[in-house]
C-alpha positions in Angstrom: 26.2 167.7 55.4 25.6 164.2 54.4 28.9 164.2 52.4 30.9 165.2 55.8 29.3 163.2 57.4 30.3 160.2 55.1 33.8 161.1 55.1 34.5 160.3 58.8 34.1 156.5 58.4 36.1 156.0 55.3 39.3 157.9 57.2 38.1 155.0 60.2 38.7 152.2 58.0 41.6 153.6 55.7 43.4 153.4 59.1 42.5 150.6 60.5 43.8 148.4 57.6 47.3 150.5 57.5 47.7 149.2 61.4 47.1 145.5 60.5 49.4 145.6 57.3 51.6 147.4 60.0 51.2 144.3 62.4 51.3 141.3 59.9 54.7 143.6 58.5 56.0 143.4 62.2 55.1 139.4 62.6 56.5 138.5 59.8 59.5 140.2 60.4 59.8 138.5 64.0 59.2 135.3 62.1 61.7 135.7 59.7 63.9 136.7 62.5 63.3 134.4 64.9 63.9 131.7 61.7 67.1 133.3 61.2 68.1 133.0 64.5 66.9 129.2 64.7 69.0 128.3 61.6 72.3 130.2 62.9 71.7 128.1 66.1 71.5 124.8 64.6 74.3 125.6 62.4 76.7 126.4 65.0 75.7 123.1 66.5 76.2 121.3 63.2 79.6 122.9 62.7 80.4 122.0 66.4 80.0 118.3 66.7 81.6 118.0 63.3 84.8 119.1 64.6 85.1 116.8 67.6 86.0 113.7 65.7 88.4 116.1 63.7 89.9 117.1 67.0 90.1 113.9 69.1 91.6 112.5 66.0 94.3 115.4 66.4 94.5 115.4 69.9 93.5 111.6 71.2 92.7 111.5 75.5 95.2 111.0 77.4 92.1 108.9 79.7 91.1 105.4 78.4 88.9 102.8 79.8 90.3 99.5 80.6 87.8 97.9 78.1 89.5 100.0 75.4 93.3 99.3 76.2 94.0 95.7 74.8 96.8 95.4 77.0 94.3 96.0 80.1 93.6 92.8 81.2 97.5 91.8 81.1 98.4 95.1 83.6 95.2 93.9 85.9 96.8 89.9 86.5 100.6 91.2 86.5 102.1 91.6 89.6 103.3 95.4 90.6 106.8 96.0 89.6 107.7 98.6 92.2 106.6 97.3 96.0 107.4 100.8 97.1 103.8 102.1 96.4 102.8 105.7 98.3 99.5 104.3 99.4 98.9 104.5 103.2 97.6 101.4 105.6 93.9 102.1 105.2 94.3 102.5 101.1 96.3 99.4 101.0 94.2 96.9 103.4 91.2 98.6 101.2 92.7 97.7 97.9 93.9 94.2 99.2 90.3 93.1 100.5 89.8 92.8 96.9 88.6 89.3 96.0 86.9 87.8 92.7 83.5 85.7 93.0 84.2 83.8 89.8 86.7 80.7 91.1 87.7 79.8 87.5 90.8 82.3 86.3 90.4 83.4 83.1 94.2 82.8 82.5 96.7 80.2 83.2 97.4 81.2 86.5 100.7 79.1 88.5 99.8 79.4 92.1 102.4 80.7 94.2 104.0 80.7 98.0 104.6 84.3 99.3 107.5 84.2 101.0 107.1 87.2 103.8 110.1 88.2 106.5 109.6 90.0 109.5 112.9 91.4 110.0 114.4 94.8 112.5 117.4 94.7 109.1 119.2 93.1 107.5 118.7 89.6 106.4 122.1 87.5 108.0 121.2 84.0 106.2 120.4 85.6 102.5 122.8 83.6 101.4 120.9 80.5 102.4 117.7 81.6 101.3 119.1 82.6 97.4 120.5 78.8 97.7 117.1 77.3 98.6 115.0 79.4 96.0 117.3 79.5 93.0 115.9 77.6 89.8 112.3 77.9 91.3 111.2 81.4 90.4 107.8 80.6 88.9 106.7 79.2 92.0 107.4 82.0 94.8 107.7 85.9 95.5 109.2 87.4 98.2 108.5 90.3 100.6 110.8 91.9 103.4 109.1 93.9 106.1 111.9 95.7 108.3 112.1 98.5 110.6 112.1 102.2 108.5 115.4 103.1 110.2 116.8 100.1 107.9 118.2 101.3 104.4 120.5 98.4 103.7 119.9 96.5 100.3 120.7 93.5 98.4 123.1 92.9 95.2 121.1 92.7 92.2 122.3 88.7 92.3 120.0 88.3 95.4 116.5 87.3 95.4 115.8 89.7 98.1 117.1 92.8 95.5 114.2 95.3 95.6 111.5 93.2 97.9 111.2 95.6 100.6 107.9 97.2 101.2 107.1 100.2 102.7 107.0 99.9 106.7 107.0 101.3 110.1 107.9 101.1 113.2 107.0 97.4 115.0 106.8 97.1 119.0 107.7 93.7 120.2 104.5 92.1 121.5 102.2 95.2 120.7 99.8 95.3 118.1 102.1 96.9 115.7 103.5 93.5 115.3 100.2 92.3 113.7 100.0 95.5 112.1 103.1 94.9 110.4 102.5 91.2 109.5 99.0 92.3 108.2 101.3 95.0 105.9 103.0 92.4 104.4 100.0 90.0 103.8 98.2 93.1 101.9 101.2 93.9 99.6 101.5 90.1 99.0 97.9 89.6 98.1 98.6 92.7 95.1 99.9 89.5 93.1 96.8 87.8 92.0 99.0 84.6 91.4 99.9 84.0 95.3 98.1 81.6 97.1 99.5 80.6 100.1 101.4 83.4 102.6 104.2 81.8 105.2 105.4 84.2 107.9 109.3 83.9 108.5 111.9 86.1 110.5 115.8 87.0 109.7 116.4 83.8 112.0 114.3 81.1 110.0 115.7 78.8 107.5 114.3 76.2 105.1 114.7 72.3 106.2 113.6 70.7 102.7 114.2 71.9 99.1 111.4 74.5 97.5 109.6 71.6 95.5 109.2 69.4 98.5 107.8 72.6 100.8 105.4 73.8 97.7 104.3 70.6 97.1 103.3 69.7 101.1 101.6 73.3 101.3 99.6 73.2 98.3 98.8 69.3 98.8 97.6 70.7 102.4 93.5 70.8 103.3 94.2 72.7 105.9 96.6 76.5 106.8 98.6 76.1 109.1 98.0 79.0 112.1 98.8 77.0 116.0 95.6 77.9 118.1 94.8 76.1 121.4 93.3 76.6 124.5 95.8 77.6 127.5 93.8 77.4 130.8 96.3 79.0 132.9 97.9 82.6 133.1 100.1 82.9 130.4 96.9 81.8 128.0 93.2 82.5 129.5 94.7 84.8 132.1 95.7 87.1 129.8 92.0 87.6 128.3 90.1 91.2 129.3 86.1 90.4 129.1 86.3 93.6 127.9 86.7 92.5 124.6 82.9 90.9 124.8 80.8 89.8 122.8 82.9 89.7 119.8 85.3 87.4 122.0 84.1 85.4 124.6 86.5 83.3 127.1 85.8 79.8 125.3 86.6 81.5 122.0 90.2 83.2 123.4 93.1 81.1 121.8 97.1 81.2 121.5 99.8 80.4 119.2 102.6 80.6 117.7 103.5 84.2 115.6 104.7 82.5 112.4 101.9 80.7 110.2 100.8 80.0 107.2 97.6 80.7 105.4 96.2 80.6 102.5 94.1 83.4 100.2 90.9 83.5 101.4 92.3 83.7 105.2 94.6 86.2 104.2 91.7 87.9 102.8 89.7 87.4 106.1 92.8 88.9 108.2 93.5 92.4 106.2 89.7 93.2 106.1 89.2 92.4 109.3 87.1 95.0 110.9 85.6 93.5 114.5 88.2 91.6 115.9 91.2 94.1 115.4 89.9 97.1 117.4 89.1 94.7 120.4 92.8 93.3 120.6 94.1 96.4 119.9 92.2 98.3 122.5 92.3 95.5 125.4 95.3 93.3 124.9 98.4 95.1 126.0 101.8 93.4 127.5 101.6 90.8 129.3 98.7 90.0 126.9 100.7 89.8 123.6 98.9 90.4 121.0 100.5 88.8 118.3 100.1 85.4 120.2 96.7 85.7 120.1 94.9 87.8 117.3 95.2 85.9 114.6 94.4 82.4 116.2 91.5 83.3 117.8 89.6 85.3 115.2 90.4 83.0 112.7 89.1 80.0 115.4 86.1 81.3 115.7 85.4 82.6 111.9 87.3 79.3 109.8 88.0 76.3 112.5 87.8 73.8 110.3 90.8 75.3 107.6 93.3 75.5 110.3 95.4 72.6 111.4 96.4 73.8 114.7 99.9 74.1 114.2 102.9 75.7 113.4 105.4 74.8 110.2 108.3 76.8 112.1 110.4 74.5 114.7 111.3 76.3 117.6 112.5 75.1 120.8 111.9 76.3 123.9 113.3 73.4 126.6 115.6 76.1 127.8 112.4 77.9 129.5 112.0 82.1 129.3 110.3 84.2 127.5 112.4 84.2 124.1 113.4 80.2 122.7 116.5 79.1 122.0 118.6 80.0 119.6 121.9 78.6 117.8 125.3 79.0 116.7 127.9 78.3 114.7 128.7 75.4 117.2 125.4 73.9 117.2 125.3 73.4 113.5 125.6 69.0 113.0 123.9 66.3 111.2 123.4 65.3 114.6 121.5 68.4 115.8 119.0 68.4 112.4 118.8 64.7 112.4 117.5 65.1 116.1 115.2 67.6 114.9 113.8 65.6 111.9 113.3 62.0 114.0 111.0 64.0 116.8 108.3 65.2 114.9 105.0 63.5 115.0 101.6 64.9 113.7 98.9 65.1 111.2 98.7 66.2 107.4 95.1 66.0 105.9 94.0 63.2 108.7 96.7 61.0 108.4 100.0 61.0 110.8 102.7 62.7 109.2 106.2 62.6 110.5 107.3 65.4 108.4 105.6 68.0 110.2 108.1 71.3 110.5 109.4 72.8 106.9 111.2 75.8 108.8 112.9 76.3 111.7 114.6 79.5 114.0 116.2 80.9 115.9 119.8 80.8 114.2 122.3 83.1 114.6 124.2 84.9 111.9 127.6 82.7 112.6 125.7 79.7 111.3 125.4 80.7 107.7 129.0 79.3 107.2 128.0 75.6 108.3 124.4 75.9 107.2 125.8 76.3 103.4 127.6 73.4 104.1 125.5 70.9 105.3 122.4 72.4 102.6 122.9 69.7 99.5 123.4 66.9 102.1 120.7 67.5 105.1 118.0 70.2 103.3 118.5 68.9 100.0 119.4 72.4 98.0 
């Protein structure tokens, strides 16, 4: 009985130890699974990044950052090549607004006039214009605004060849007016290298040489946007005091549609974002908006950069609501030396008698004696 009894316990421990040898069996296993695992993990890895230089060696991005291109900076400062971009208003104005805070360029930059014309098509005294800019292409570029209808061109020969941008359609005296001169200040200001923005139409012509008119704008302390106070109705009466507070009465100014300004008010004018709405919203014919936009927001935001008047002769003795404008017949010494002896002004403080560069409105039939009294009257 005692030996029986004995027996029980040893059959106890006997299995006992063959379930742990079982269990450390089964750990170790897992272990040396779970190691396997691990390594075939980490291998793939290995293999994986190995390959990518291998295969962006073989197959280089098509995507590089401008710090990477050494040719980056040069496509950033060079003017676009195509003005016939797809980007709408908003994207342009957007892209335009664009200003460095650094004043110092970090090239050699030649400061330039942008030439911009307001036109419904065609441009009747191109033939002028090529005259007056040829030899002088370093200092200008050009840009045509006319109606969308208008799919007339230029001869490679002409410096208006390929300066059309895109447009609409413009409303006399409705804020599609400004909307179009704003266009055309925007795709100008694409060309780092413009500094100075003058407003023309089909019917304005030079009266001096390039090099005398580049060298009295960029000489100038002041733009040159006409903005004064009209008390009666064709001036204050035309103000709605809807258009409070951003304009108040005292602030409401007028002048004349063609100006010139220079970068940072052409800045100002495309990213304008309080004045617009209020003179597009409340100033409707017989308030005409593109009298008074631009001359009073840029009263009340830069007074002391504007000189208060036009460069664009225009005269309007003959009364109505459009000036006068001339023909082949009007076209003598006489007539230009009139206009040159009348003027009297200021040019940085001091009184200037050279005080108009352009002048409008001239028929197409004056071309003719326009080219022929250039070299002796304009000097080109």
């Amino acid at each position: 009985m005692a030996m029986e009894e004995g027996k029980e316990p040893v059959s106890a421990n006997k299995l006992s130890l063959s379930r742990a040898l079982t269990l450390r069996i089964l750990v170790i296993c897992l272990l040396f699974l779970a190691l396997v695992v691990g390594l075939s993990i980490i291998s793939m890895h290995s293999i994986r990044f190995s390959m990518i230089p291998q295969i962006a060696a073989k197959a280089p991005s098509t995507v590089q950052p401008w710090f990477e291109d050494a040719n980056a900076f040069e496509n950033f400062i060079r003017p676009p090549s195509n003005l016939m971009h797809n980007m709408n208003d908003t994207e342009l104005l957007w892209r335009a607004s664009f200003a460095p805070q650094i004043k110092e360029y970090p090239f050699k930059r030649v400061p330039k006039i942008a030439f911009m014309f307001l036109t419904k098509g065609p441009l009747p005294l191109a033939p002028l214009w090529d005259r007056f800019f040829k030899g002088h292409e370093r200092l200008y570029s050009i840009y045509v605004h006319a109606l969308p209808s208008y799919t007339g061109g230029y001869p490679p020969s002409s410096v208006f060849y390929r300066r059309q941008i895109p447009s609409q359609i413009v409303e006399w005296g409705r804020m599609s007016m400004c909307e179009a001169e704003r266009r055309l200040l925007a795709n100008a200001l694409l060309d780092i290298s413009n500094e100075w923005f003058i407003l023309l139409s089909e019917s304005c012509i030079p009266l001096f040489n390039l090099s005398m008119i580049y060298s009295y704008i960029s000489r100038s302390k002041h733009s040159f946007m006409g903005s004064f106070d009209e008390p009666g109705p064709y001036g204050r009466g035309r103000y709605d005091q809807r258009m409070q507070p951003e304009v108040t009465l005292d602030q409401w100014r007028k002048g004349s549609q063609w100006f010139e300004v220079n970068r940072k008010l052409a800045i100002d004018i495309v990213k304008d974002t309080t004045y617009y709405p209020k003179f597009k919203e409340f100033c409707h014919p017989a308030c005409y908006v593109d009298e008074h936009y631009y001359p009073t927001m840029l009263t009340i935001q830069s007074p002391h950069l504007l000189a208060n008047r036009t460069l664009t002769w225009t005269d309007w003795s003959r009364g109505g609501a459009h000036p006068a404008t001339f023909g082949k017949p009007d076209i003598t010494e006489g007539f230009f030396k009139r206009i040159f002896e009348g003027q009297s002004c200021l040019y940085n403080g001091q009184p200037s008698t050279i005080c108009y560069l352009f002048a409008r409105k001239f028929a197409p039939s004056a071309l003719d004696p326009l080219l022929g009294l250039a070299s002796k009257v304009f000097g080109y």
